[in-house]
PyMOL commands that place a pseudoatom at each C-alpha (Angstrom):
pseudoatom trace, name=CA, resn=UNK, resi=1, chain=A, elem=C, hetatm=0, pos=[61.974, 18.595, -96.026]
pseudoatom trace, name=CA, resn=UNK, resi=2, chain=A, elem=C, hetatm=0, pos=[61.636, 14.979, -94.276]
pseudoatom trace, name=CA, resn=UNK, resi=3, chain=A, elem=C, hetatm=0, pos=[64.706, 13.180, -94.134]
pseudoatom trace, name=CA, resn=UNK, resi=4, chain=A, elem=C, hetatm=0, pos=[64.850, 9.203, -94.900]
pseudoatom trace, name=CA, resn=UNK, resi=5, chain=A, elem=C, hetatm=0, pos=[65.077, 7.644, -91.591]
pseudoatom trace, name=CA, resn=UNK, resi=6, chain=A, elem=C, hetatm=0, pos=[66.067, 10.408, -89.428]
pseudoatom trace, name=CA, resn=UNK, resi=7, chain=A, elem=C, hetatm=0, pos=[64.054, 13.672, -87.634]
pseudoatom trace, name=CA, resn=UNK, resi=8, chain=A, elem=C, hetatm=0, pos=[61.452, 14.950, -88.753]
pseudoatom trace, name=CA, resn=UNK, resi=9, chain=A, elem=C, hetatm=0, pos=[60.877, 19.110, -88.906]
pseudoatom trace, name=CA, resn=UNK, resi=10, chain=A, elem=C, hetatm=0, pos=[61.496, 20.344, -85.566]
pseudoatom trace, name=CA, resn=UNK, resi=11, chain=A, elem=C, hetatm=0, pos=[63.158, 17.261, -84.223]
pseudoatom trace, name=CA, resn=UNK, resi=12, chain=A, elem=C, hetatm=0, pos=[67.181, 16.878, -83.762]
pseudoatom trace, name=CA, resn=UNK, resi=13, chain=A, elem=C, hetatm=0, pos=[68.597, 13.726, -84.547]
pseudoatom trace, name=CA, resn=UNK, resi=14, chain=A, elem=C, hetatm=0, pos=[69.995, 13.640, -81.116]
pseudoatom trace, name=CA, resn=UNK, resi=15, chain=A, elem=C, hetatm=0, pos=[66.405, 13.575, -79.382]
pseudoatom trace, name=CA, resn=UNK, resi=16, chain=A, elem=C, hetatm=0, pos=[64.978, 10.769, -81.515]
pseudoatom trace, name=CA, resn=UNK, resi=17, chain=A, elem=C, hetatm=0, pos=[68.176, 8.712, -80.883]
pseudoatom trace, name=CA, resn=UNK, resi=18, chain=A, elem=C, hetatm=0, pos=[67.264, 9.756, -76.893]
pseudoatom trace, name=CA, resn=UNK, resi=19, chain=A, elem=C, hetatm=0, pos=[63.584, 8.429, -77.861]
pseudoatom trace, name=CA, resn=UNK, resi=20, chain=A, elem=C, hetatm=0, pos=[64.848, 4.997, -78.832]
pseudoatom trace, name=CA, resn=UNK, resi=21, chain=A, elem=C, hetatm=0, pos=[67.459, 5.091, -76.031]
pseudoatom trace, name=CA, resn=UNK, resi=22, chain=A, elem=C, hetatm=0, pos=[64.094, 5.549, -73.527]
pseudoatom trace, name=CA, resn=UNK, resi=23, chain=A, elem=C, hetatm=0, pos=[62.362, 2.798, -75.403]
pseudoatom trace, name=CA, resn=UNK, resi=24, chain=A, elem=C, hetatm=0, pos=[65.425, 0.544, -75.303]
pseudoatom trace, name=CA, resn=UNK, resi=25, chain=A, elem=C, hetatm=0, pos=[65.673, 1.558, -71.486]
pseudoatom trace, name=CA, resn=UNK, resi=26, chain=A, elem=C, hetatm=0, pos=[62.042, 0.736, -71.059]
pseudoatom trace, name=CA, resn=UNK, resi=27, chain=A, elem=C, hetatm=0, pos=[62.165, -3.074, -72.720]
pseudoatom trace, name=CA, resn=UNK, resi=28, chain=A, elem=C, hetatm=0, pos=[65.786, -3.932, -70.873]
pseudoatom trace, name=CA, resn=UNK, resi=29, chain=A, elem=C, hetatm=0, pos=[63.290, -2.829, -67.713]
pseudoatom trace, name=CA, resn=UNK, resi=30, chain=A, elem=C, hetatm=0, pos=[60.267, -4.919, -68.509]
pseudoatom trace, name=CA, resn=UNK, resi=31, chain=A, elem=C, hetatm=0, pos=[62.524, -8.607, -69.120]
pseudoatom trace, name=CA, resn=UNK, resi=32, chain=A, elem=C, hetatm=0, pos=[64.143, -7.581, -65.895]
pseudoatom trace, name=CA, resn=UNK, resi=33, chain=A, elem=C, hetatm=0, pos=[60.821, -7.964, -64.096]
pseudoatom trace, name=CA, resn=UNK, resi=34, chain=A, elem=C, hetatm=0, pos=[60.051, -10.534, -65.998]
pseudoatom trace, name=CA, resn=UNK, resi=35, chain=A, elem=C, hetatm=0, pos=[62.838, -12.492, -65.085]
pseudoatom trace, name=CA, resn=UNK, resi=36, chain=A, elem=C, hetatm=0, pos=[62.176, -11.598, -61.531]
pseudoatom trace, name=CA, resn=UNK, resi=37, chain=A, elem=C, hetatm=0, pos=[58.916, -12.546, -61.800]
pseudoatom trace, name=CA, resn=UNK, resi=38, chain=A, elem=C, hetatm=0, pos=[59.857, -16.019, -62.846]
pseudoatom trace, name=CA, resn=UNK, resi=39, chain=A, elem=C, hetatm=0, pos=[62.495, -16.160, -60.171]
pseudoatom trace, name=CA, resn=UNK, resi=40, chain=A, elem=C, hetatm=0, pos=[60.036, -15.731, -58.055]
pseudoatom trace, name=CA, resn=UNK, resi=41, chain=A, elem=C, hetatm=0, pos=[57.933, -18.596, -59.300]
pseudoatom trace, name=CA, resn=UNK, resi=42, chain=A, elem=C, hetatm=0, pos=[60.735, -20.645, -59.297]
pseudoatom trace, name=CA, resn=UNK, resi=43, chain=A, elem=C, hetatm=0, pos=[61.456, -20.312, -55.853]
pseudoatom trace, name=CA, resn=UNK, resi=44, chain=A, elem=C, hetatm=0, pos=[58.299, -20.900, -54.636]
pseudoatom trace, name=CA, resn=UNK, resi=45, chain=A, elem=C, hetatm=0, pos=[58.226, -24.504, -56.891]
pseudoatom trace, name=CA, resn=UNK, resi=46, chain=A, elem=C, hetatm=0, pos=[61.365, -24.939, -54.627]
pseudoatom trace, name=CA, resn=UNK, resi=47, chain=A, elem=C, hetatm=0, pos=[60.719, -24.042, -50.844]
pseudoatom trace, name=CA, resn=UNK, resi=48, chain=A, elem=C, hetatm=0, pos=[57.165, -25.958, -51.848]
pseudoatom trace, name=CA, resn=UNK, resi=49, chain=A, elem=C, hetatm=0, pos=[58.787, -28.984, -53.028]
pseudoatom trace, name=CA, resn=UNK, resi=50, chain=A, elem=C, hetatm=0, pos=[61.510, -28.692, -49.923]
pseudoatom trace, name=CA, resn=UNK, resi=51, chain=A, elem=C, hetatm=0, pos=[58.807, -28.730, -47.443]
pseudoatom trace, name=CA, resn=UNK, resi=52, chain=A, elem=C, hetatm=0, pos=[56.680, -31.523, -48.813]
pseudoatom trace, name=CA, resn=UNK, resi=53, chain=A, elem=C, hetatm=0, pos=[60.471, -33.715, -48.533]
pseudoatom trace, name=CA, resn=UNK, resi=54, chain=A, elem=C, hetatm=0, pos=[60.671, -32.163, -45.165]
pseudoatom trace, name=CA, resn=UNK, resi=55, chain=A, elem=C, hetatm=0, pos=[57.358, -33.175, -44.437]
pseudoatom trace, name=CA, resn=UNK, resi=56, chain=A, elem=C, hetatm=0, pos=[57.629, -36.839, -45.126]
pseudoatom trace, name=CA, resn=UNK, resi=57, chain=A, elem=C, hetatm=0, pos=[61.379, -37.143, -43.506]
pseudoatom trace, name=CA, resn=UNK, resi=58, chain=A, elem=C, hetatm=0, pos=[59.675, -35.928, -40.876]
pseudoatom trace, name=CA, resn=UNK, resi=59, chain=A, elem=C, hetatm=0, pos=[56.396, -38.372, -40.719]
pseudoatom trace, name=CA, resn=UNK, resi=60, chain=A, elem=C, hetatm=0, pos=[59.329, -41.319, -41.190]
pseudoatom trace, name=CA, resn=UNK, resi=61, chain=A, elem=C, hetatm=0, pos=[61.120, -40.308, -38.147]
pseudoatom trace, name=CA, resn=UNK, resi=62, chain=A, elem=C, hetatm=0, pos=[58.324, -40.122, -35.503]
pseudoatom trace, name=CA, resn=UNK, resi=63, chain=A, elem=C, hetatm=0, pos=[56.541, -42.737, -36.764]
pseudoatom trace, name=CA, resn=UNK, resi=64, chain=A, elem=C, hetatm=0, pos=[56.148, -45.692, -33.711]
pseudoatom trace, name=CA, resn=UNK, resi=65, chain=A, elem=C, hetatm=0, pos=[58.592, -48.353, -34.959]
pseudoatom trace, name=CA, resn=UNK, resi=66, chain=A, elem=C, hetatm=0, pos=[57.419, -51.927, -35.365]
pseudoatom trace, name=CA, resn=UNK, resi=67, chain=A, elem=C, hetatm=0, pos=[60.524, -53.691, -35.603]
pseudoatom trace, name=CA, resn=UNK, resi=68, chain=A, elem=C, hetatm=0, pos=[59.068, -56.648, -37.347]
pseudoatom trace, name=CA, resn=UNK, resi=69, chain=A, elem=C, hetatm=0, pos=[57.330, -57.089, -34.159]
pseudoatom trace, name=CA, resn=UNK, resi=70, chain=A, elem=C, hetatm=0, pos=[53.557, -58.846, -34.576]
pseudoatom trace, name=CA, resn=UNK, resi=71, chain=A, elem=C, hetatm=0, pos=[50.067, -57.011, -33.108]
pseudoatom trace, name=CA, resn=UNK, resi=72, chain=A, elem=C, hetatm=0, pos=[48.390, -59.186, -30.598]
for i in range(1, 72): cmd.bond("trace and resi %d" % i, "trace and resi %d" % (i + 1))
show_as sticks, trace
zoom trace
């Protein structure tokens, strides 16, 4: 006979609660990558954004400096 909600014939209880244990296993693996996936992304966003500051800190400081001086 099937039982409600448990093994079927020829199935223990304990290897369908290993089944779900696998799947469980399995989705706990796939938001870990996702999260280091999105890490990922978000550190990108921030070296980009870092260098673009870097960028223009460094245009400011070697530009030639006028010092309110007027062009011939």
């Amino acid at each position: 006979m099937w039982q409600t909600g448990g093994a079927g014939p020829g199935e223990s209880g304990l290897a369908l609660s290993g089944f779900w244990c696998l799947k469980e296993a399995y989705v706990v693996k796939k938001l870990l990558a996702l999260a280091a996936v999105a890490g990922g992304v978000l550190l990108v966003i921030k070296r980009k954004s870092s260098a673009k500051a870097e960028a223009a800190l460094w245009r400011e400081a070697t530009a030639p400096a006028n010092n309110g001086a007027k062009k011939a």
